[in-house]
DRENLOVO-371972 format. One record per residue (C-alpha): residue number from 0; residue in one letter; x, y, z. Coordinates in Angstrom, 2 decimals, decimal comma. Example, Ala and Ser with C-alpha at 12.3 -4.5 7.8 and 13.67 -1.06 7.14 Angstrom:
% DRENLOVO-371972
     n   res        xx        yy        zz
     0     A     12,30     -4,50      7,80
     1     S     13,67     -1,06      7,14
***
This chain:
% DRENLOVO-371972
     n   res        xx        yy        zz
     0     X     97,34     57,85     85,43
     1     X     94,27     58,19     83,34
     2     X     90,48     59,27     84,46
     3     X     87,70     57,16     84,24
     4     X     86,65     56,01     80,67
     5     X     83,28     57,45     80,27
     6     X     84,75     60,93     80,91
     7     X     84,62     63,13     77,96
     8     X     86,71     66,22     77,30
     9     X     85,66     68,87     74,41
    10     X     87,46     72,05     73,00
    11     X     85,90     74,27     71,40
    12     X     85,82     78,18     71,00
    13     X     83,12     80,22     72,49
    14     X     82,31     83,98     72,13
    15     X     82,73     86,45     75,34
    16     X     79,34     87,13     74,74
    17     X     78,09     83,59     75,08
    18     X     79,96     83,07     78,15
    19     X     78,77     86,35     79,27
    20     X     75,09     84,82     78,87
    21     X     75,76     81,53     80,71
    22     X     77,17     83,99     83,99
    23     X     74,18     85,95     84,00
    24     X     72,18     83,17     84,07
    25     X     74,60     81,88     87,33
    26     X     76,10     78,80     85,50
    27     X     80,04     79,11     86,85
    28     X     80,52     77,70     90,20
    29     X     83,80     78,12     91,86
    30     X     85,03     75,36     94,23
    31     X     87,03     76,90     97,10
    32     X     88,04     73,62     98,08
    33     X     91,00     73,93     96,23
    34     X     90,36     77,12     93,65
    35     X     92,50     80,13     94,88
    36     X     91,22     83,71     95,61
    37     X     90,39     86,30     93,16
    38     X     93,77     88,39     93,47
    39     X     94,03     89,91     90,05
    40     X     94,82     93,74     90,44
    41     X     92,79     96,32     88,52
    42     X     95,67     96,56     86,16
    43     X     96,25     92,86     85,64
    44     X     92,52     93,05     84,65
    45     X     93,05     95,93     82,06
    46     X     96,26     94,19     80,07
    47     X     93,26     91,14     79,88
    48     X     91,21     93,06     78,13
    49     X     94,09     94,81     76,06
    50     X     95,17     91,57     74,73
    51     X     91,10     90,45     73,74
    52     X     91,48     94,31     72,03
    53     X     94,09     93,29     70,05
    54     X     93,11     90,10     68,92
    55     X     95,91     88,37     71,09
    56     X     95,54     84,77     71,87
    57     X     94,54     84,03     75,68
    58     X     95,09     80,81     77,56
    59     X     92,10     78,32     77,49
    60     X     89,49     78,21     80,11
    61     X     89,34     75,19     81,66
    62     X     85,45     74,14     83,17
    63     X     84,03     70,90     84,44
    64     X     80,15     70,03     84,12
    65     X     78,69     69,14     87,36
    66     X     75,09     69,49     89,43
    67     X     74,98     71,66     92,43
    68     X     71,84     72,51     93,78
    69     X     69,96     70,10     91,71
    70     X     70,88     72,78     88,64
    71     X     73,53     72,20     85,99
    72     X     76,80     73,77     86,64
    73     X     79,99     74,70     85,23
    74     X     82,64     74,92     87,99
    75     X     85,67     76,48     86,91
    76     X     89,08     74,45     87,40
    77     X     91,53     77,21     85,34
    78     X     90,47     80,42     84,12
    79     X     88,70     82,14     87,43
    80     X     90,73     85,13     87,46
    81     X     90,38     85,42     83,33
    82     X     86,49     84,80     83,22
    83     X     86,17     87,34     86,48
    84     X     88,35     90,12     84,59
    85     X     85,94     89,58     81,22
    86     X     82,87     89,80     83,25
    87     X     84,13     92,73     85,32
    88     X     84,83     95,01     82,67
    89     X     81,65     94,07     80,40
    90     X     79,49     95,19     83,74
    91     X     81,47     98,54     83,67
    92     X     83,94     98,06     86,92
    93     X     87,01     99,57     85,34
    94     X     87,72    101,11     81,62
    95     X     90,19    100,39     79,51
    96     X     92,01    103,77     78,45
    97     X     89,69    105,14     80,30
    98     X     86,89    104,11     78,36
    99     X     83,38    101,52     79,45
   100     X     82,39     98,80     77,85
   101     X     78,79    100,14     75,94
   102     X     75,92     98,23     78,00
   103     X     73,95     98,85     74,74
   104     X     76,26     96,60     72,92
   105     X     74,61     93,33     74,24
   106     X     71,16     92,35     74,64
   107     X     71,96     90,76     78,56
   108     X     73,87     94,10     79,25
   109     X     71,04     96,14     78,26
   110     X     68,28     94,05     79,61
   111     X     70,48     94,83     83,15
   112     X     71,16     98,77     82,19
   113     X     67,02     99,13     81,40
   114     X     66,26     97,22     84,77
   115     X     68,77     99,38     86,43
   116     X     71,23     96,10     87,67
   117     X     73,56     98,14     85,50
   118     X     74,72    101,12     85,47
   119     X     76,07    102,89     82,31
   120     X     79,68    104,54     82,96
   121     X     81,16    107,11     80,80
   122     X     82,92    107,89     78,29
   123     X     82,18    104,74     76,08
   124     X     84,28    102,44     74,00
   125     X     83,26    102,44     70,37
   126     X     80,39    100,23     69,69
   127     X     82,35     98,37     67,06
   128     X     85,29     97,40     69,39
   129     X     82,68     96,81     71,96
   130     X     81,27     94,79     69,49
   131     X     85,03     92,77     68,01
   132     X     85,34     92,53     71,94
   133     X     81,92     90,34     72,63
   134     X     82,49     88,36     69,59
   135     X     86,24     87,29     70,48
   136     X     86,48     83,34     70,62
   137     X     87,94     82,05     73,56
   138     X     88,92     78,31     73,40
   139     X     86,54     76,47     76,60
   140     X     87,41     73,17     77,02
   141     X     84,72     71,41     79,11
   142     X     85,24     68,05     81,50
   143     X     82,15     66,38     81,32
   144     X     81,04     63,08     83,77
   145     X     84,27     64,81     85,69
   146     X     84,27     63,12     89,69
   147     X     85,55     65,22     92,51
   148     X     88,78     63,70     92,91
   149     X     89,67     63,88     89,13
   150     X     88,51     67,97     89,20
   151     X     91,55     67,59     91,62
   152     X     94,01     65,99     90,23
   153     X     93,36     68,02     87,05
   154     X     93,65     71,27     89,08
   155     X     96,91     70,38     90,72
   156     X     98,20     68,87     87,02
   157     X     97,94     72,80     85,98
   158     X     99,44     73,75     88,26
   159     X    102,05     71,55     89,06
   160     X    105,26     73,46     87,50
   161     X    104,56     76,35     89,91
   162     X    104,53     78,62     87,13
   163     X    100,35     79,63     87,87
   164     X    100,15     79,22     92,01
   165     X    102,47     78,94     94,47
   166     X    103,88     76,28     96,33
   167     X    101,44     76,43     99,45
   168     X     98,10     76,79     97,06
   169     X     99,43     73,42     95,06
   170     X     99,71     71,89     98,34
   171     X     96,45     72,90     99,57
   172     X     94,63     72,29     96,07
   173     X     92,62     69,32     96,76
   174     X     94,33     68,05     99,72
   175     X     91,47     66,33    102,05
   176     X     93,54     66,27    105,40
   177     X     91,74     67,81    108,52
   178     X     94,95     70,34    108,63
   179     X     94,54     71,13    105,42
   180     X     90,75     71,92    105,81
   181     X     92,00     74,37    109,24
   182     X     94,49     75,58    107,35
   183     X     92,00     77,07    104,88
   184     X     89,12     77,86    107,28
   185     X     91,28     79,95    109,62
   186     X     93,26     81,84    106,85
   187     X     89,90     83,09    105,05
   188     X     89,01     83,89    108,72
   189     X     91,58     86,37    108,80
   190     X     91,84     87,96    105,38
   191     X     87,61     87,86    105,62
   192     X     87,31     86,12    102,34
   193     X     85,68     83,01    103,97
   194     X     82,47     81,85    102,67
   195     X     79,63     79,78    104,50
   196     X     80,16     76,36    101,91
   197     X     82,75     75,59     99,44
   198     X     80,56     76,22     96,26
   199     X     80,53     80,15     95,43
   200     X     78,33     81,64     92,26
   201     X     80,87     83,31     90,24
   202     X     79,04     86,19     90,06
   203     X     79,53     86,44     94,36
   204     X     83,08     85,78     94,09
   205     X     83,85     89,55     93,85
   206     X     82,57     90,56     97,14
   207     X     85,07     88,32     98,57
   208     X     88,03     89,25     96,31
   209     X     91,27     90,52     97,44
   210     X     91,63     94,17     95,24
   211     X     94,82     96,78     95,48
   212     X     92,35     99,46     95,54
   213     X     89,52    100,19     97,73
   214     X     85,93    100,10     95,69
   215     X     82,67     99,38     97,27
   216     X     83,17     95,28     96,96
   217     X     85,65     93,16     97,83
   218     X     88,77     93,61    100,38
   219     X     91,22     96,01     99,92
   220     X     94,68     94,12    100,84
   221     X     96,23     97,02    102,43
   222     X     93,25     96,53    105,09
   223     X     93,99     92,80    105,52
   224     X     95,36     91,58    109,21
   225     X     99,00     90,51    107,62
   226     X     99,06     93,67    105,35
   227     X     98,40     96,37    107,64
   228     X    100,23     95,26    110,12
   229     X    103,56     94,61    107,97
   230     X    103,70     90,97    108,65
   231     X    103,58     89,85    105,26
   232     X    103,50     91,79    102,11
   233     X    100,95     92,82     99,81
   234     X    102,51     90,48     97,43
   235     X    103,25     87,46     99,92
   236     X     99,51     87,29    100,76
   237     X     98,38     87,23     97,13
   238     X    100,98     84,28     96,88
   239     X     99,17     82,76    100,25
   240     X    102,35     82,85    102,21
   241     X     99,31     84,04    104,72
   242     X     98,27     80,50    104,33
   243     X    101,50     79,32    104,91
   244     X    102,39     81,24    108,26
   245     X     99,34     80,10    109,96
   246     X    100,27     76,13    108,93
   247     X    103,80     76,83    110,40
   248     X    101,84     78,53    113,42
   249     X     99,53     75,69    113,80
   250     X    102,35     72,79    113,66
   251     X    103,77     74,42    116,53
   252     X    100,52     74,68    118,37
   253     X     99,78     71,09    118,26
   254     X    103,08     68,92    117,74
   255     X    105,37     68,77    121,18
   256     X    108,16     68,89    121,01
   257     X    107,93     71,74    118,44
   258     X    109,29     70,76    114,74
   259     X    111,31     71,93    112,58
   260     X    109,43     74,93    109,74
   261     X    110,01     74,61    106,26
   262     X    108,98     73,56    103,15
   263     X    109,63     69,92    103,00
   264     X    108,18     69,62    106,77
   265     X    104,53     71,18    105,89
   266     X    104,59     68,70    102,68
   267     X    105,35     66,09    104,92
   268     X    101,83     67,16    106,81
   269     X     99,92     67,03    103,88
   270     X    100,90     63,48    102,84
   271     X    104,10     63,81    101,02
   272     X    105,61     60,24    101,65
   273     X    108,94     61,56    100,50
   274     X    109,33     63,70    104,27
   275     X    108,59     62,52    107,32
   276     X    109,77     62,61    110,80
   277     X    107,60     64,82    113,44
   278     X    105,61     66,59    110,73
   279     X    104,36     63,06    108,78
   280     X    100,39     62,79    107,89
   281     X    100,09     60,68    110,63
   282     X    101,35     62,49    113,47
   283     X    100,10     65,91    112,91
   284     X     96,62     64,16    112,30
   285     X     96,64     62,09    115,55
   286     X     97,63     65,25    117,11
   287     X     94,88     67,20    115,37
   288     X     92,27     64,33    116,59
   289     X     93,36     64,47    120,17
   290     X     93,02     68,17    120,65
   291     X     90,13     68,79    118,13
   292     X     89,67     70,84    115,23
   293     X     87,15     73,28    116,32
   294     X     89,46     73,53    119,95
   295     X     92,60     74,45    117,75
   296     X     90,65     76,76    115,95
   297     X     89,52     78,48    118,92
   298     X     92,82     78,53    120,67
   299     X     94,23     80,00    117,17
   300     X     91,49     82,89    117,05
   301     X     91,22     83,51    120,48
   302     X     95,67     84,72    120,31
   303     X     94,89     86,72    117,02
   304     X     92,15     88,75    118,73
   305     X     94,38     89,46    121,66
   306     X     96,91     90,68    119,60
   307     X     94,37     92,82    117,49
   308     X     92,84     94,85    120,85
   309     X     96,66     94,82    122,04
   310     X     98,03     96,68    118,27
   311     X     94,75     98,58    118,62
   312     X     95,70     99,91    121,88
   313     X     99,30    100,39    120,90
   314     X     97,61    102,47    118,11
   315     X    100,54    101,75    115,56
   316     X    101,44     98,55    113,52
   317     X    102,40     94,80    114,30
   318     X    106,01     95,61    112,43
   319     X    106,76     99,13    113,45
   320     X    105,24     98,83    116,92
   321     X    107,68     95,39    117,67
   322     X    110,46     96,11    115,82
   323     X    112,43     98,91    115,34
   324     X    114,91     98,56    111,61
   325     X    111,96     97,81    109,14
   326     X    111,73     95,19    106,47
   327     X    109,81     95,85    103,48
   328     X    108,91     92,11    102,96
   329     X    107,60     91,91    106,55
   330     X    108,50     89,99    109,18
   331     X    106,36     86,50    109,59
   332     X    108,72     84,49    112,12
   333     X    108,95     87,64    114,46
   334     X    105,60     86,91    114,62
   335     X    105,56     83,26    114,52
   336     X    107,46     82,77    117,67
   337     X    105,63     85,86    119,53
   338     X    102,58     84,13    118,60
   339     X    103,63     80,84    119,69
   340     X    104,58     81,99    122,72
   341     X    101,73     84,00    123,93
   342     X     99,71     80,82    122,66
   343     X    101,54     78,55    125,58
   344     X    101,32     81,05    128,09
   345     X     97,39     81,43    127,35
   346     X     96,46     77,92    127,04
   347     X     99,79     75,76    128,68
   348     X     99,83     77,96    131,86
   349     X     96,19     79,47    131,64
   350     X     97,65     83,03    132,09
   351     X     96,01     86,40    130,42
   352     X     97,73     89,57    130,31
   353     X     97,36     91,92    133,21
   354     X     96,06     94,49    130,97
   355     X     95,83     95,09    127,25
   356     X     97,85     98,70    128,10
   357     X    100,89     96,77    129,69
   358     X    100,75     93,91    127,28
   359     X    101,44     96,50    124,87
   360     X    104,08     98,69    126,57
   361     X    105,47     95,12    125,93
   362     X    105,87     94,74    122,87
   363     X    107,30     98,21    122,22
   364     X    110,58     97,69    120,41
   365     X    110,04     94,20    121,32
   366     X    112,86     92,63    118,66
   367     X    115,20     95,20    118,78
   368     X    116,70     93,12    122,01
   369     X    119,12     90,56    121,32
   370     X    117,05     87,96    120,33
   371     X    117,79     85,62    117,15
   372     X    115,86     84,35    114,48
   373     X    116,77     82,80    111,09
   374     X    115,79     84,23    107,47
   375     X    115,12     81,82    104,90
   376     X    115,05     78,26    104,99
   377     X    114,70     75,43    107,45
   378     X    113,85     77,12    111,13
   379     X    115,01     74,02    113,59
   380     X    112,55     72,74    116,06
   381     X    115,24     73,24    119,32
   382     X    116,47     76,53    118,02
   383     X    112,62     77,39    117,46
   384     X    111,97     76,07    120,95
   385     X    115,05     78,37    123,11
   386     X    113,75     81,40    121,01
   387     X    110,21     80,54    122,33
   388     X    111,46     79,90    126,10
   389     X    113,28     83,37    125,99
   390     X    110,22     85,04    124,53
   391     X    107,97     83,81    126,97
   392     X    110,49     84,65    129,82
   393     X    110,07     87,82    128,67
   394     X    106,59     88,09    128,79
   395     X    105,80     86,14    131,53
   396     X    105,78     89,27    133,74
   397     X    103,09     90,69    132,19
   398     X    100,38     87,96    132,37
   399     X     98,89     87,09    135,34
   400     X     96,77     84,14    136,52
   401     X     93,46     84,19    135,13
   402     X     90,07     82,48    137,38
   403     X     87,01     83,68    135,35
   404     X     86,84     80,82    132,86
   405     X     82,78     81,95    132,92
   406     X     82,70     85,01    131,63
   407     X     85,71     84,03    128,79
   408     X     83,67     81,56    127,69
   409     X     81,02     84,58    126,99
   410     X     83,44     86,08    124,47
   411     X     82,85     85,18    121,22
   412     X     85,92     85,78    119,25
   413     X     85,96     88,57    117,44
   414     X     87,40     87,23    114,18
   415     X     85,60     84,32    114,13
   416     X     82,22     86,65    114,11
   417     X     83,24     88,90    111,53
   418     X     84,19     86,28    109,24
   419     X     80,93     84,52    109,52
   420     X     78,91     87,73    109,37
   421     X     80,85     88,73    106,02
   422     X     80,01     84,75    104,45
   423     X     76,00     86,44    104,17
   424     X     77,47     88,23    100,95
   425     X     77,94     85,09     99,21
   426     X     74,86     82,97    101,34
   427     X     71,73     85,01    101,66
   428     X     69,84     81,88    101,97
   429     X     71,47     80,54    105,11
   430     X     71,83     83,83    106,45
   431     X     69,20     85,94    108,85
   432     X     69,99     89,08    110,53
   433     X     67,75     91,13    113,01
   434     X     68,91     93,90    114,99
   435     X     66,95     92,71    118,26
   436     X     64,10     90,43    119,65
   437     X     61,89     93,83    120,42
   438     X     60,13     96,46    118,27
   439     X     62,00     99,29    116,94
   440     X     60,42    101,78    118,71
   441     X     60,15    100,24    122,02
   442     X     62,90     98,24    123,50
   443     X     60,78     97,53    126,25
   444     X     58,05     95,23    123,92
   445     X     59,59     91,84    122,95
   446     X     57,98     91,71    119,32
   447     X     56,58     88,24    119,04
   448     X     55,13     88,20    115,68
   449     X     58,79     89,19    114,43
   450     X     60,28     86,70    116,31
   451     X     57,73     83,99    114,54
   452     X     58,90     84,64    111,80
   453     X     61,92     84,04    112,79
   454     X     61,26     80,54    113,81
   455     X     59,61     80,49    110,12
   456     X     62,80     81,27    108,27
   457     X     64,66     78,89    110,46
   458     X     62,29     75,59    109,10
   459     X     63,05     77,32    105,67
   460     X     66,90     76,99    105,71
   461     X     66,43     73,71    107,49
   462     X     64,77     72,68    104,13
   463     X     67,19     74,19    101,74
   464     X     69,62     70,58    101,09
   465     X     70,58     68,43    104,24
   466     X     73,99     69,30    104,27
   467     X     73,88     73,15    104,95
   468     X     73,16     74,86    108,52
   469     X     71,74     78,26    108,63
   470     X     72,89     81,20    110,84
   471     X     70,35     83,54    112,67
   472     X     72,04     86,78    114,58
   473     X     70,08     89,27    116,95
   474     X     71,76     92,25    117,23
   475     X     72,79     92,98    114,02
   476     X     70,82     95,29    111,76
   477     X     71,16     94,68    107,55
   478     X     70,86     98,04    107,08
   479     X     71,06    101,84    108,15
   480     X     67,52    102,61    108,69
   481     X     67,35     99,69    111,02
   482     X     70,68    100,95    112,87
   483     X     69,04    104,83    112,76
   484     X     66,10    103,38    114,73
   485     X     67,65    101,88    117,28
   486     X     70,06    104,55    117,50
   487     X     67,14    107,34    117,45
   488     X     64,63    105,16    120,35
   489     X     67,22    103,43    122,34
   490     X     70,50    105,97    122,14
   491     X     72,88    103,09    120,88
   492     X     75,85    103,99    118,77
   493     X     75,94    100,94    115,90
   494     X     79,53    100,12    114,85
   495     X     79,36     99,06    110,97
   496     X     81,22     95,93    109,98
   497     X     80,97     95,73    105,89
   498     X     77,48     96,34    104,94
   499     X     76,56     95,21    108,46
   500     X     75,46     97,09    111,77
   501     X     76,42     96,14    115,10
   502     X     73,63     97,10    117,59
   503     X     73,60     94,78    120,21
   504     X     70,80     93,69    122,50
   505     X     71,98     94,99    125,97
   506     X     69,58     98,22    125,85
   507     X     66,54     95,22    125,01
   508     X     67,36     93,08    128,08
   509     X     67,71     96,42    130,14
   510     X     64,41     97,48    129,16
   511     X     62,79     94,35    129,69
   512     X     64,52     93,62    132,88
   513     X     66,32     90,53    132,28
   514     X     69,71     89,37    132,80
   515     X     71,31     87,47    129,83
   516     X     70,49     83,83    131,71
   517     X     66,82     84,63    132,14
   518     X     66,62     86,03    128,96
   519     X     67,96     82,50    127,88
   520     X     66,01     80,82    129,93
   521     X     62,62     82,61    128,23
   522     X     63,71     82,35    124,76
   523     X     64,36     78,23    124,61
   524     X     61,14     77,88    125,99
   525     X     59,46     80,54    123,72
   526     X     61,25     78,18    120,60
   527     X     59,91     75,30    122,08
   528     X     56,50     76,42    122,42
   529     X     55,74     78,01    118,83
   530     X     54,87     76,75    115,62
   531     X     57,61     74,75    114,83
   532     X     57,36     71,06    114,02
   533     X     58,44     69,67    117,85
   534     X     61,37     67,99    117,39
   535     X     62,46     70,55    114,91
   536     X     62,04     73,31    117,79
   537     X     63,88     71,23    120,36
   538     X     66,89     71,07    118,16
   539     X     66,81     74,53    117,59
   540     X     66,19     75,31    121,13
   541     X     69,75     73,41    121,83
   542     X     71,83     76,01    119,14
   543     X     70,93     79,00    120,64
   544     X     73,83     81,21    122,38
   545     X     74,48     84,49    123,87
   546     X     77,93     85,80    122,91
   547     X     79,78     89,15    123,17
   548     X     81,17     90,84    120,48
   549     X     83,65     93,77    121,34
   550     X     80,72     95,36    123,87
   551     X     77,97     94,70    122,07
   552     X     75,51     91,37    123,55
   553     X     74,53     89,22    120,22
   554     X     72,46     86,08    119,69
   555     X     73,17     83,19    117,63
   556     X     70,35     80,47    116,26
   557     X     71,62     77,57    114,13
   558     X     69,27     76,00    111,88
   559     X     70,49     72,82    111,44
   560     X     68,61     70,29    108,79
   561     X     67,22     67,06    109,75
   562     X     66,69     63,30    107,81
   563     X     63,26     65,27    106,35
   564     X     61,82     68,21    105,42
   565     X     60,36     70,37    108,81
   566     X     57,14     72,10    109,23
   567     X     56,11     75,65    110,66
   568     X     52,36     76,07    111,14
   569     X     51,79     72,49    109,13
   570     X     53,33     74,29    106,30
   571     X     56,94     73,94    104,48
   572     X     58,93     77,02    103,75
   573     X     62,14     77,19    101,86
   574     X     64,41     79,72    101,21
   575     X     64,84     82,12     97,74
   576     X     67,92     84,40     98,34
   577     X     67,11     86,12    101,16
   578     X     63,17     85,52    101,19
   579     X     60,96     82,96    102,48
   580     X     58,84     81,38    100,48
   581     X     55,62     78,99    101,35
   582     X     56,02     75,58     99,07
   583     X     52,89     75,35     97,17
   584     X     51,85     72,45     94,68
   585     X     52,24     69,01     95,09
   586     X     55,64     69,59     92,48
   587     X     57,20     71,60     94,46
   588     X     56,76     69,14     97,61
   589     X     57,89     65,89     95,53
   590     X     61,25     68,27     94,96
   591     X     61,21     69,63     98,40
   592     X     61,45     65,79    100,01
   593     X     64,04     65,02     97,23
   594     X     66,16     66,80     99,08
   595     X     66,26     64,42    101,62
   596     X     67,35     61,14    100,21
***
């Protein structure tokens, strides 16, 4: 099959150092839709750079031209791992031989160094191999007038032989079907690489990388949910066998009867004609429909996080906690059917465990009864579904009836938070975090000019294009002064999540007097009644929710955008990174309503 006929391919080499220029200038886009994570290890990275030392010939980077952000891009179909490993060691993340890249060497490196955005590491390469180093050639071939469905049949080309990805991140390359797009959201959930939109800025990719080691970006896989509790290997999730688990996981929480797991059944739910049977396109979407996405999701998350405050009461690993003779490469169907299980006796008989103590005392050597499952291969749906019963049987026991659906419904998963807090590394613009409604220094005095400005920010990410929502959490400080203060005036303990800190707002309410549902009550009419354009504030209003995280009372706003660009005071903000900024000039406005076609 052959692309469109006014697409244009070119080949041509390009110096390290003039790709190094386009990335500071935030050129490379990476598509998450179906680009896979940054997973190269520090060492992978090194032998890069070895081979660029040595004058050794490196694969082609493969980019596609594009707008994003009404700004020229170049989002990167093959190379991401390559380009990142380049970049990395230019900016002075690891050595090679134990040796930095001279900053000096390059005009953009040294324009960073004397602005202190870089920071010079010693003991230097030699300027002339720093120098052979920026001026290696590296063939770029670039897809111009390149549409989003032949980016994705070029990716999955690439990849095809299964020699670059593996078989579940070919399948979910491109793929478009709503399991698919669950698949994804839920599995960055859990590893905490997810990211607010699919577009990323290469240069924010690394905070959301998956790294062997732990440095001060990125996620350290021995930290990741599978990892460290030895349900998958280090190695499986870098393959996205993570990514495969929860498809098997969520197959069995939708389809009834249960089907059978294995390869040819999941490629059967993303649309391979070739397999069909209970796992075709059709069914598991139907399914999907019937239930709803975002009520799959939340059934999904809301198992994890009772397995997570279980393991953390157990105080000991999923694998060595559960099961007694240990396997190195983990053990992901122990875990599938436990899951399973727990998920029907949660949501299919609307039971909760009695406590998280005897839920645990459990699962204590859990396996080691005489219960079978299957390696490798196909896992049958009725074998599957007696294993399940006999689990559950087992369990059963320990749960109990459950009759406050109220205060449940309070809990904000705890997964589901965390991954949406860490997306404001990559989406400062959509993101606002304050660490209450009241001043600093007096948890008594609701601070209304703070809160104002608030409201301001919120018309600004409504403005920023009309197919991104913002996020706006109280009770979360950005940084450690903030989480001092409260700490020093109200005597709350923050709990740090990334670069984050968790303070909460029950000490606020406390002070002012409120419960959480008159505190509600004030706040959507406060939003109502400020400066925001009406209809804009009414909207708002409707987004606003209390939620619990762990112990801690948050608040969530979500900015949503409208048909047109909104007003605060008569006056249209828009957002700049992390600032808000008044649009002045009638150029700016003319781009500001382009926005909204």
């Amino acid at each position: 099959m052959t692309g469109p006929t006014e697409t244009e391919l070119s080949v041509q080499g390009e110096s390290l150092q003039q790709l190094y220029s386009q990335y500071t200038k935030g050129r490379f886009l990476v598509n998450r839709r179906y680009q896979r994570k940054l997973v190269w290890s520090v060492e992978e990275k090194e032998k890069l750079v070895d081979s660029v030392l040595e004058r050794l010939p490196i694969p082609l980077i493969l980019l596609a031209e594009t707008v994003h952000e009404e700004a020229a891009r170049l989002e990167v179909i093959d190379g991401l791992q390559r380009l990142n490993a380049i970049f990395a060691f230019i900016e002075n993340e690891f050595p090679i031989d134990g040796k930095y890249f001279d900053l000096e060497t390059l005009a953009d490196t040294k324009y960073l160094k004397d602005h202190t955005k870089l920071t010079q590491r010693e003991p230097m390469l030699d300027r002339g191999q720093c120098r052979d180093f920026a001026n290696y050639l590296l063939p770029v071939s670039t897809y111009r007038s390149a549409s989003e469905s032949s980016v994705d049949e070029v990716f999955r080309r690439i990849n095809s032989s299964g020699r670059h990805l593996s078989l579940q991140e070919i399948r979910q390359a491109g793929a478009t079907v709503e399991i698919a797009n669950l698949v994804r959201k839920i599995s960055a959930a859990v590893r905490g690489d997810a990211s607010l939109t699919d577009y990323v800025k290469l240069e924010d990719m690394p905070k959301i990388s998956i790294t062997n080691r732990q440095l001060e970006y990125g996620i350290y896989d021995a930290e990741i949910f599978w990892v460290k509790q030895g349900i998958l290997s280090r190695d499986a999730v870098r393959e996205s066998r993570d990514e495969e688990l929860v498809l098997d996981i969520l197959l069995d929480l939708i389809l009834q009867p249960l089907a059978s797991s294995g390869s040819e059944y999941r490629n059967a739910a993303y649309g391979d004609d070739r397999a069909g049977g209970a796992t075709s396109a059709a069914i598991v979407h139907t399914r999907l429909l019937t239930l709803g996405p975002k009520e799959v999701e939340r059934r999904f998350m809301e198992v994890l996080d009772l397995f997570k405050e279980t393991l953390d009461v157990a105080d000991s690993p999923y694998a060595t906690w559960t099961v007694t003779q240990q396997n190195p490469r983990g053990v992901p169907r122990h875990f599938h059917a436990l899951f399973v299980a727990v998920a029907q006796l949660v949501h299919d008989e609307n039971l909760v465990p009695k406590s998280r103590n005897e839920f645990a005392d459990a699962l204590k050597g859990f396996w080691d009864r005489d219960l079978s499952i299957p390696g490798g291969g196909n896992w049958g749906g009725e074998r599957k579904s007696q294993l399940i019963n006999a689990v559950k049987g087992l369990l059963r026991p320990h749960f109990t009836r459950t009759t406050d659906r109220h205060s449940l419904q309070l809990q904000e998963h705890a997964l589901r938070f965390e991954s949406t807090l860490r997306m404001a590394l990559t989406e400062e613009a959509l993101f606002e975090l304050k660490q209450g409604f009241c001043r600093l220094n007096n948890a008594g005095m609701f601070d209304d000019a703070s809160f104002e400005k608030v409201l301001r920010t919120a018309s600004a990410m409504a403005n920023t294009r009309p197919s991104s929502s913002g996020l706006i959490f109280f009770g979360v400080a950005d940084d450690l002064k903030d989480a001092k203060a409260v700490e020093n005036f109200s005597k709350v303990q923050a709990t740090r999540l990334d670069r984050f800190y968790i303070t909460g707002t029950q000490h606020e309410l406390e002070a002012l007097k409120r419960s959480v549902d008159e505190h509600f009550r004030w706040l959507i009419n406060r939003i109502k009644n400020s400066k925001l354009q009406p209809e804009f504030a009414d909207a708002l209003a409707a987004t606003l929710s209390p939620f619990r995280y762990r112990n801690y009372l948050l608040w969530k706003l979500e900015p949503k955008p409208g048909r047109s660009p909104v007003t605060h005071d008569g006056k249209f903000y828009e957002r700049r990174g992390p600032s808000t900024e008044l649009v002045e000039g009638p150029n700016a406005l003319i781009e500001l309503v382009r926005r909204f076609p």
